[in-house]
C-alpha positions as CSV (number, residue, x, y, z in Angstrom):
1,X,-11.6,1.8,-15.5
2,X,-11.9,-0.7,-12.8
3,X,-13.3,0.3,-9.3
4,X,-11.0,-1.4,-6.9
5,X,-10.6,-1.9,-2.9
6,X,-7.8,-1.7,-0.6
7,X,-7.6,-5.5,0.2
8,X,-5.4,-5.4,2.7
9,X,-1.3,-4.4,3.4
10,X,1.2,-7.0,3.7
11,X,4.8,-7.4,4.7
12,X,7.5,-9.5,3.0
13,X,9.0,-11.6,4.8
14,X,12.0,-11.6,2.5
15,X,12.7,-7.8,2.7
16,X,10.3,-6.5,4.8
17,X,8.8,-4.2,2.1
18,X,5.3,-3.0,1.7
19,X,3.2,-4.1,-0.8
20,X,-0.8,-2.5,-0.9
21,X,-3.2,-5.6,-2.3
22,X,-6.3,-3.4,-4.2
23,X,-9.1,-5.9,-5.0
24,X,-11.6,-5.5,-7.9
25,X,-14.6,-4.6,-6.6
26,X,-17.1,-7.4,-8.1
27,X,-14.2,-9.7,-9.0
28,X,-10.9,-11.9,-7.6
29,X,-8.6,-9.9,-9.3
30,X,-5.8,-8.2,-6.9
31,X,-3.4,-5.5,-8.3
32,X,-0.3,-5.8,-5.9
33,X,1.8,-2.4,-5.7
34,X,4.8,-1.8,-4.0
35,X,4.8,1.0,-1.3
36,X,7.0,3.2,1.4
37,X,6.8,2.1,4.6
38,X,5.4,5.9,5.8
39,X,2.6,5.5,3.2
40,X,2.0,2.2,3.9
41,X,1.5,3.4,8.0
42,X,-0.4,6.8,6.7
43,X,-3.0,4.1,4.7
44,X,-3.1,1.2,7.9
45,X,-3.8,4.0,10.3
46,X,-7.0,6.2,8.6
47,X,-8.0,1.8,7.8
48,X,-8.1,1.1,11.3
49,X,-9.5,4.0,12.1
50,X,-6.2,4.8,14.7
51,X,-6.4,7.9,16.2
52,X,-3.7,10.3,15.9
53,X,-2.6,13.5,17.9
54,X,-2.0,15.6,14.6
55,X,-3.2,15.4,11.3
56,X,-1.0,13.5,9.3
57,X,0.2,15.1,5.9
58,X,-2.6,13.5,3.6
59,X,-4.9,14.6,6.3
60,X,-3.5,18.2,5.5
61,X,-3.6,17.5,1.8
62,X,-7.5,16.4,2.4
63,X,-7.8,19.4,4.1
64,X,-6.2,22.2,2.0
65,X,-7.7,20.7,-1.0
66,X,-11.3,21.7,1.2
67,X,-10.4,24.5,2.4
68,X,-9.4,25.4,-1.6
69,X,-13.3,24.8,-2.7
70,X,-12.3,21.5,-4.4
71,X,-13.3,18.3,-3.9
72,X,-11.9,14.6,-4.7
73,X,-13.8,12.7,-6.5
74,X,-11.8,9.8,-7.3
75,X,-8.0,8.0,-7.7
76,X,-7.1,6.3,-10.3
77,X,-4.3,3.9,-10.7
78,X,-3.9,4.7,-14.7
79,X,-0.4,3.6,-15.9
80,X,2.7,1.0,-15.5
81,X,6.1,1.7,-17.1
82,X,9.4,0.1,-16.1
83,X,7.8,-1.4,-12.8
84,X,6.7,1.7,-12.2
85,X,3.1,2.4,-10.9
86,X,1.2,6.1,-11.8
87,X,-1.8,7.4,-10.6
88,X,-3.9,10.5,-10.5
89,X,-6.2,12.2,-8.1
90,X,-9.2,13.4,-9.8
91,X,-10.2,17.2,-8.5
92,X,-13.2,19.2,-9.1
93,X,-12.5,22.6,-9.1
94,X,-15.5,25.2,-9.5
95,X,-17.4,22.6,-12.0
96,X,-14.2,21.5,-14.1
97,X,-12.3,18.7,-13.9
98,X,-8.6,18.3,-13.1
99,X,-6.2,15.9,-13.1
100,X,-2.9,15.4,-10.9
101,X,-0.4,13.4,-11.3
102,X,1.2,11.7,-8.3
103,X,2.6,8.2,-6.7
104,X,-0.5,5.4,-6.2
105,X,0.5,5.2,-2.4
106,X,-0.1,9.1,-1.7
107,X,-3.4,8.7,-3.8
108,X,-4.6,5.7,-1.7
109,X,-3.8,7.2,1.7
110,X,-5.8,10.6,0.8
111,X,-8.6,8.2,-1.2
112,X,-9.0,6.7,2.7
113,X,-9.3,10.1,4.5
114,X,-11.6,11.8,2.3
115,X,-13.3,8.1,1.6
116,X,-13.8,8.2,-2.8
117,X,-13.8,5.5,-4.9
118,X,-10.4,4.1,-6.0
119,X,-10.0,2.9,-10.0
120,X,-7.5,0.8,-12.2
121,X,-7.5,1.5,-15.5
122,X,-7.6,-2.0,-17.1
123,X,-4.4,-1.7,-19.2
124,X,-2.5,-1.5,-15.5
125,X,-4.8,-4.8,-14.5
126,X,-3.7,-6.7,-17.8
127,X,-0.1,-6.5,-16.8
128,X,0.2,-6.7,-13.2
129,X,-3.4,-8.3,-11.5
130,X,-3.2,-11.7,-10.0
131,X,-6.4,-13.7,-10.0
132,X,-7.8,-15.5,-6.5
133,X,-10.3,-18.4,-7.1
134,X,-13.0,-18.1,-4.2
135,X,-12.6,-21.3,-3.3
136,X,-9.1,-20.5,-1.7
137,X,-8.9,-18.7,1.1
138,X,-6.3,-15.4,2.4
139,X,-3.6,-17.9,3.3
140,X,-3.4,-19.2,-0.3
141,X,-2.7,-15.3,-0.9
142,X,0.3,-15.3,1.5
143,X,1.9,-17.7,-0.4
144,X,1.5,-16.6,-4.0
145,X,4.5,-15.4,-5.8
146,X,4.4,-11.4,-6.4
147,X,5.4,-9.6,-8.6
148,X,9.4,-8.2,-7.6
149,X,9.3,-4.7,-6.1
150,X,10.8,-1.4,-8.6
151,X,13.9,-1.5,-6.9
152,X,16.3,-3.1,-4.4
153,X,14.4,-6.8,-5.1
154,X,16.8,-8.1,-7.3
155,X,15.7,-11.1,-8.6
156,X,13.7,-11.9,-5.4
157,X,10.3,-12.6,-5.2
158,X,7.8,-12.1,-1.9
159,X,6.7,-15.4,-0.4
160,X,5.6,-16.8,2.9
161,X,8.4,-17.5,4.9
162,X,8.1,-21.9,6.0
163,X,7.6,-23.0,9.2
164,X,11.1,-24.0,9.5
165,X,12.5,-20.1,8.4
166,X,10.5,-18.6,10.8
167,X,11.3,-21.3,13.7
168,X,14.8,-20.8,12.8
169,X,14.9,-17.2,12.7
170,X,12.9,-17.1,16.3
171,X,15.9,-17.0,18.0
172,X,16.7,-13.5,16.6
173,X,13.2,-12.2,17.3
174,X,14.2,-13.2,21.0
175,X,17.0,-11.5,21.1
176,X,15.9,-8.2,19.9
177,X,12.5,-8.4,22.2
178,X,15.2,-8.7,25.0
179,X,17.4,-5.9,23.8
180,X,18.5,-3.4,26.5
181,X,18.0,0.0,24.7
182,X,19.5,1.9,27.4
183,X,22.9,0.2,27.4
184,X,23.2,1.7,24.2
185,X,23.1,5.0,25.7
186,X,26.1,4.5,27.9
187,X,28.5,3.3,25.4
188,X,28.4,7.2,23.6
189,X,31.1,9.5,24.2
């Protein structure tokens, strides 16, 4: 096992999915995995240490597993099959050890809030890890290939979007900033 940190949580600008970057600990090695949009949010929020009104549900999961007498003591991002990323949170429950299964963005948004260490077991890191010499910096990142996302990326892959897309798709960002919501409201019957 690999002790890993979340990097950082991009946006493609192809499909507008989430994608979680986990970077080794002592090395350049990034593990992109695709997330949900909520568990992307849940993760950015406890990151950036945004304050929220209610707890949040892995705040309640933190919290139930306390209030149970167990404790986290680590995630671990331990398998890849079909695309498809597995994890466990790793429970100690009145001196023994458990193990339970669940999705790698649920693990990393309650690995945040209760603030444990966050593994990768290296069979996971030998298919899917990208490398990042030092001498580049996190722009070079943005324009790396990665790898598709489980579903609905058909043949796509994330990239940076050029100067020229983004100038050409300003126009529509223009339009939608100057959106009128409430004129929707009057059209219902």
């Amino acid at each position: 096992m690999i002790e890993m940190t979340i990097d950082s949580i991009r946006v493609s600008l192809m499909n507008y999915q989430r994608v979680v970057l986990l970077k080794e600990k002592t090395a350049d090695r990034y593990l992109p995995i695709w997330i949900g949009t909520a568990e992307a949010e849940a993760i950015a929020v406890k990151l950036q240490g945004v304050a929220v009104p209610r707890p949040l549900t892995h705040d309640l999961l933190g919290t139930v597993i306390d209030v149970l007498g167990a404790k986290v003591r680590s995630i671990v991002v331990d398998d890849l099959k079909n695309d498809t990323f597995y994890a466990k949170v790793l429970l100690e429950v009145d001196g023994e050890q458990m193990e339970i299964d669940c999705r790698p963005s649920d693990a990393l948004a309650l690995a945040v809030r209760v603030n444990v260490p966050i593994y990768a077991a290296d069979s996971v890191l030998e298919k899917a890890s990208i490398m990042l010499d030092r001498e580049q910096d996190k722009r070079a990142m943005d324009e790396m290939d990665l790898p598709e996302p489980p579903s609905g990326g058909k043949g796509e892959k994330t990239r940076k979007a050029s100067d020229e897309e983004i100038k050409r798709l300003s126009v529509f960002r223009d339009f939608v900033d100057n959106l009128d919501l409430e004129d929707f409201d009057k059209r219902k019957s």
